[in-house]
N, C-alpha and C positions, 0 to 999 in steps of 0.2 A: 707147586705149579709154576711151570714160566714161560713167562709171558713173550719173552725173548723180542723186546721194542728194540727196536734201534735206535744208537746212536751214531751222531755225527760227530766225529774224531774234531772238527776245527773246532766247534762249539759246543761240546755235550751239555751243556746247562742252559742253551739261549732263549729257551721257554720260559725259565723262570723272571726274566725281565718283563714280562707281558704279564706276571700277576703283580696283583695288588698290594699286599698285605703276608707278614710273614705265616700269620693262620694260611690261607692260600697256598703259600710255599710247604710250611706243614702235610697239609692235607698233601697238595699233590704228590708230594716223595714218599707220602707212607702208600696212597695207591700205589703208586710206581714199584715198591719194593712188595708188594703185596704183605701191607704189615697194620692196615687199616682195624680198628678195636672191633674186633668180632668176635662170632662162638669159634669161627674157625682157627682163629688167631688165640684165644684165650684154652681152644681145646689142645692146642699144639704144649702149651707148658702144664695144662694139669691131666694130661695123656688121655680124653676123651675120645673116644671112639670116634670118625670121622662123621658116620653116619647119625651120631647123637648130637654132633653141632647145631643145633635146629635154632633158626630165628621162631619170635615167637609170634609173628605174623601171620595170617590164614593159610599163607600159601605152606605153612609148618615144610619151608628145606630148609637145605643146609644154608647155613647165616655166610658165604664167602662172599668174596668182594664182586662176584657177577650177580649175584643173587640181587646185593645190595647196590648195585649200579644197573640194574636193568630189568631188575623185577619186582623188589620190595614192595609192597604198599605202602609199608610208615615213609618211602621218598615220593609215592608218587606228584605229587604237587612238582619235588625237583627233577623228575623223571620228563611230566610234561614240559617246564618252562625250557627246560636248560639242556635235555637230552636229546628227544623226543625229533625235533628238527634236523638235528646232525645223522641219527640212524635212521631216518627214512629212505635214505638213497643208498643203505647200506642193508636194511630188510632182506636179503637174501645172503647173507654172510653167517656165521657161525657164531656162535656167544664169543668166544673166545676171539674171533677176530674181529663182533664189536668192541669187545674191551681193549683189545690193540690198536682199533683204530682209537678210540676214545683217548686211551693216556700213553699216545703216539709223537712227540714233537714234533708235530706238521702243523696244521692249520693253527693260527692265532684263535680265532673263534673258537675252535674247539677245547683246547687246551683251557681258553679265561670260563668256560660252561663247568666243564668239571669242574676246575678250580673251585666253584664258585656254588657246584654239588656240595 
């Protein structure tokens, strides 16, 4: 899947100075590459069926990184603090284009929320 974010040629990296912590930087580049430790992620090297990726959450889909950015239950807690505010004025958008808007180099705010997912 790709996500096809944009970058800015003068600054491609100027997001990373608004986080904290090299965990923070971490996190955010494994989003970014869609490379974050899932069933999705861990089905890709032991040839799992896509459809057998399953988180083991109620909602039993597939464990991918939108799953786990905007529906999980095991985050809802970081779902509500840190997401929840940024996607309300975006509710009529596409999963895929909340998660672009989410791990998008635009807003300072949105970028240190994730981060910090």
């Amino acid at each position: 899947m790709s996500l096809q974010i944009p970058v800015q040629a003068e600054h491609p990296v100027h997001y990373l100075c608004l986080l904290k912590c090299s965990e923070e930087w971490r996190a955010d580049t494994l989003a970014r590459c869609n490379a974050i430790p899932s069933a999705v992620l861990y089905g890709r090297f032991n040839g799992t069926p896509y459809s057998d990726r399953r988180c083991s959450c109620v909602l039993d889909g597939v464990e991918s990184l939108t799953h786990m950015v905007l529906y999980c239950p095991f985050y809802d807690h970081f779902h509500k603090k840190l997401l929840d505010p940024r996607l309300l004025k975006k509710r009529h958008c596409s999963n895929i284009d909340n998660l672009r808007y989410l791990l998008s180099p635009g807003e300072s705010a949105v970028i240190e929320n994730v981060a910090a997912f």
